[in-house]
N, C-alpha and C positions, 0 to 999 in steps of 0.2 A: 397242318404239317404231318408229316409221316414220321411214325416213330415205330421201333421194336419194340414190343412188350413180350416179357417173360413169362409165358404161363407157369404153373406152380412145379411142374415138371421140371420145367428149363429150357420148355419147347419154346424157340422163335416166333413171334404171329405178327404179322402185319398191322398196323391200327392208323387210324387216323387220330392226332390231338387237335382240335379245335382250342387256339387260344382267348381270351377274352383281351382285347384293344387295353391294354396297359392297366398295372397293379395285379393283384392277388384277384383271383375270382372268390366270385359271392359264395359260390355253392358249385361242387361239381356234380358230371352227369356220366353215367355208363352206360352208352346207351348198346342194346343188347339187341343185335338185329334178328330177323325172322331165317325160316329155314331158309337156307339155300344162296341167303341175298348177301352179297359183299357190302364190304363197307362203302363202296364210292354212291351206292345210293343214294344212302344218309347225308351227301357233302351239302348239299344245300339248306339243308334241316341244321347240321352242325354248327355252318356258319352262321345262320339266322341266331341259333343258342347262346352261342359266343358271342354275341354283340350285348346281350344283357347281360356282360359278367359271367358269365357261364363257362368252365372248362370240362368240353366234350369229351371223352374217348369213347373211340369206336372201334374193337378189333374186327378184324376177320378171324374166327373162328377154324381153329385147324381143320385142313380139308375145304377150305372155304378160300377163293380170293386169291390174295398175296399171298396165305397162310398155305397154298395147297402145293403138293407135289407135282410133276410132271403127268405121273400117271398115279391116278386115284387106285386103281384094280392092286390089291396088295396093302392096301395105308392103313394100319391100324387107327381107331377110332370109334368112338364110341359118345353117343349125346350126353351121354353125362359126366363124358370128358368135358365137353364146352361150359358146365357151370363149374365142377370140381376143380378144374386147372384151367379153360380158360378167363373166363367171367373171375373167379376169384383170383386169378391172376388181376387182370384189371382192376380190381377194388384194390389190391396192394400195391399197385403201382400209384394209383390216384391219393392213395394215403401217405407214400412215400412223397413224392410230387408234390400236394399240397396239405401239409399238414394241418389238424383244427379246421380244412372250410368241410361242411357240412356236405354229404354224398348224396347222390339222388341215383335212382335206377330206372331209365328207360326201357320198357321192353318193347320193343313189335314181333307178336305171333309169340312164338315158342322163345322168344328172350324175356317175357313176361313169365311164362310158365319156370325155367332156367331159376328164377329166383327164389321157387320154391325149395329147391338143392341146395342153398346157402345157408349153413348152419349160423343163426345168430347176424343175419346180414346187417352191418353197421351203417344201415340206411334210414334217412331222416324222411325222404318220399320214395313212392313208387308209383310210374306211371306207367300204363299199358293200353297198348292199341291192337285191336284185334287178337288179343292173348285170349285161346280157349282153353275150354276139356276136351280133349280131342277124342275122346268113347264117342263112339261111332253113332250111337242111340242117340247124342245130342243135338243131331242134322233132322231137320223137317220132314217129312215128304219120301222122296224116294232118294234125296241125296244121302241119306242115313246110309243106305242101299250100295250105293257110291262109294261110301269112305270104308265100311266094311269091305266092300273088295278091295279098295285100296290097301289094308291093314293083313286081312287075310290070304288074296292072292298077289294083286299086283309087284308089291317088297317084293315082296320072300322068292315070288320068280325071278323078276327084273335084278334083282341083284345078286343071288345066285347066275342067271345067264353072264352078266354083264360084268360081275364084279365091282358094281356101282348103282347108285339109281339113278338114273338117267332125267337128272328134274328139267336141263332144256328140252328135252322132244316134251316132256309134258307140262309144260310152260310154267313153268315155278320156278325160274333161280336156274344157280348152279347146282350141278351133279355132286350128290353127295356120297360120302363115304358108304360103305356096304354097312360096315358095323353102326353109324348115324343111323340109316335108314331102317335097319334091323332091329335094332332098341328101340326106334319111335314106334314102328308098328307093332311091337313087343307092349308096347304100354295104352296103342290105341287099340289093341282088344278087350285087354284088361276093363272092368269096368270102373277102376279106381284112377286110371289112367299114372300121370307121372307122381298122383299124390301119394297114391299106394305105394307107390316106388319108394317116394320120399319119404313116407312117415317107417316102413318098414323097416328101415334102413337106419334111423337112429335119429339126431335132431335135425330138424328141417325149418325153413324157410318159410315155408308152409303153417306150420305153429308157433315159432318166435319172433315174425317182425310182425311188428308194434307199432310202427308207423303209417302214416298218412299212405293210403293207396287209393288211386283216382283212375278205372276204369272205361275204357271209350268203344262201344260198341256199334262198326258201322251196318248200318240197317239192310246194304247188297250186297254184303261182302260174304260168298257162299264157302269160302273156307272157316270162317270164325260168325257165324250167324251167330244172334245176342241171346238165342237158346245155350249156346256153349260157351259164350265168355261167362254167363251168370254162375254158372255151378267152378269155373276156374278161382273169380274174384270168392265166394262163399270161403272154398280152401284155405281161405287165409286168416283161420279163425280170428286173432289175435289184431288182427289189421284195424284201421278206422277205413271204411270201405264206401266208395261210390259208384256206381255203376252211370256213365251216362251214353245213351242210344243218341246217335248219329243220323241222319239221312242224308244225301247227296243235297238235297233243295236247301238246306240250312244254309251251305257255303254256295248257295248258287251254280252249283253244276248238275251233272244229267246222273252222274257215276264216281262214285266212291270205290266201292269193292275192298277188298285186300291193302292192297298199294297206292289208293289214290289219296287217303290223306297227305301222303310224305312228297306229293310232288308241290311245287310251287303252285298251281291252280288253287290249293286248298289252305293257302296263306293265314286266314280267320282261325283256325284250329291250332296254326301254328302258335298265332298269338296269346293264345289260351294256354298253351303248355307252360309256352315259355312264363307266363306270367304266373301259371301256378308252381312249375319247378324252383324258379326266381326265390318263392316266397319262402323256400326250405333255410334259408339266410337268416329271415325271420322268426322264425318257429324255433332254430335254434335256439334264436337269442331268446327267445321268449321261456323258453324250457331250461336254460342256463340260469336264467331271474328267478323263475318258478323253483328250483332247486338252490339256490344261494336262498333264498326265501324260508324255504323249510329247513335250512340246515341255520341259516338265524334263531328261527322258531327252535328248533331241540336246542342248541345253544341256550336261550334264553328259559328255558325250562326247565333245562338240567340245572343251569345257575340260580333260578327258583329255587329250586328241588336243594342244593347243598344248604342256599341261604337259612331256609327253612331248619332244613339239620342242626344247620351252626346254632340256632336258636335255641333249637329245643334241647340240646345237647347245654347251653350256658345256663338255661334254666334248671334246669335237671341239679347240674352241678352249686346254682345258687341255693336253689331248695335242700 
């Protein structure tokens, strides 16, 4: 279903909710799409999600999609608008919407990265699909070569001329804002990339979540090769972390790349999310036990601990 979501601003954004087939969901999911890609991408992923219990949101990212103006040339905007006010817009909305069920954070590309700008994110998983460091030195070969002119000349021209970056002529998505596109190649020089950004900056994402993060890196995919997802997942000091490398043959096809897990050909991968996102239900509950557990324990020790007193205190007094 289509809903408005409020970014923290007050801005309008288009989103998709995916709801779960009757009752309360298990666990919900933000899922955070890559540059450039609307939300109507993710509808078949969303709905696959929802069927386990699962309530999805997906915005479009302002400048993005539903979310975007007539004309881009003029749109203020800026990438780290999309975690600041939009994405934590979405966390607010999923907390308002379902209170007590457990959140989970999908990222593909740079909605992985986006998570590290969330101060204190209130997420029990995270999962990430082609999410890299985007420093330029983390590409093989001569595509290093590549992403450096992408960062150094290509932006900073193309949106200066244009007032945009033009991602359909260069086969990526929609066209993004000037100021998106500006700030990303502002942090793919950098060789600290968006971490620098974030930690510079005061508390991050990056150093306080603490939970379960499961990594997917597909083996042809020349935007996020599994040299630059590794040093993204690393970033996240404080994480419980997995890295798993992908190949196209695992799910029986020729090509993976960028975008081809999220189509329906690559269903088996699907299965896997779902079933480990699902499991954040669990882990809840098990961390909720786990904590009634040790507040028994101090209970039961403190009450130790007076009994003891009372004693030594009646003895004192009989002597």
């Amino acid at each position: 279903m289509d809903v408005t979501l409020p970014a923290l601003d007050g801005t309008p954004l288009a989103a998709d909710l995916h709801l779960p087939p009757g009752g309360a969901p298990r666990a919900t999911v933000l899922l955070a799409p890559a540059m450039g890609v609307p939300r109507r991408f993710y509808r078949p992923l969303g709905a696959y999600l929802a069927d386990a219990g699962l309530a999805v949101l997906v915005p479009d990212y302002r400048g993005i999609g539903g979310s975007a103006p007539p004309v881009l040339r003029g749109f203020e905007a800026s990438l780290h608008d999309w975690a600041d006010l939009d994405l934590r817009g979405g966390v607010a909305y999923l907390q308002r919407r379902f209170p007590g069920a457990p959140m989970t954070w999908f990222g593909h590309s740079v909605g992985g990265q986006l998570l590290g700008l969330v101060p204190d994110p209130p997420v029990r998983r995270a999962l990430m699909v082609g999410s890299q460091h985007g420093h330029w030195r983390n590409w093989p070969g001569r595509a290093r070569y590549a992403m450096a002119a992408l960062w150094w000349v290509a932006i900073p021209t193309l949106t200066t001329l244009l007032g945009k970056l033009p991602m359909r002529r260069l086969g990526g998505g929609e066209d993004l804002p000037a100021g998106v596109a500006r700030e990303w190649a502002r942090w793919g020089r950098a060789r600290d990339y968006v971490v620098g950004y974030a930690l510079r900056r005061g508390p991050s994402g990056f150093a306080s979540f603490r939970g379960d993060l499961l990594a997917y890196a597909i083996t042809d995919d020349a935007y996020a090769p599994p040299a630059s997802v590794a040093p993204l997942v690393d970033s996240f000091t404080a994480a419980r972390s997995e890295l798993v490398r992908v190949a196209p043959e695992r799910v029986g096809l020729g090509r993976l790349g960028h975008f081809g897990a999220f189509r329906e050909e690559a269903r088996p991968l699907w299965e896997e999310w779902r079933e480990w996102l699902a499991e954040a239900a669990v882990a809840e509950a098990e961390a909720e036990t786990e904590t009634d557990a040790e507040t028994e324990t101090e209970t039961e020790t403190e009450t130790e601990a007076e009994t003891e007193a009372e004693a030594e205190t009646e003895t004192v007094a009989a002597a």
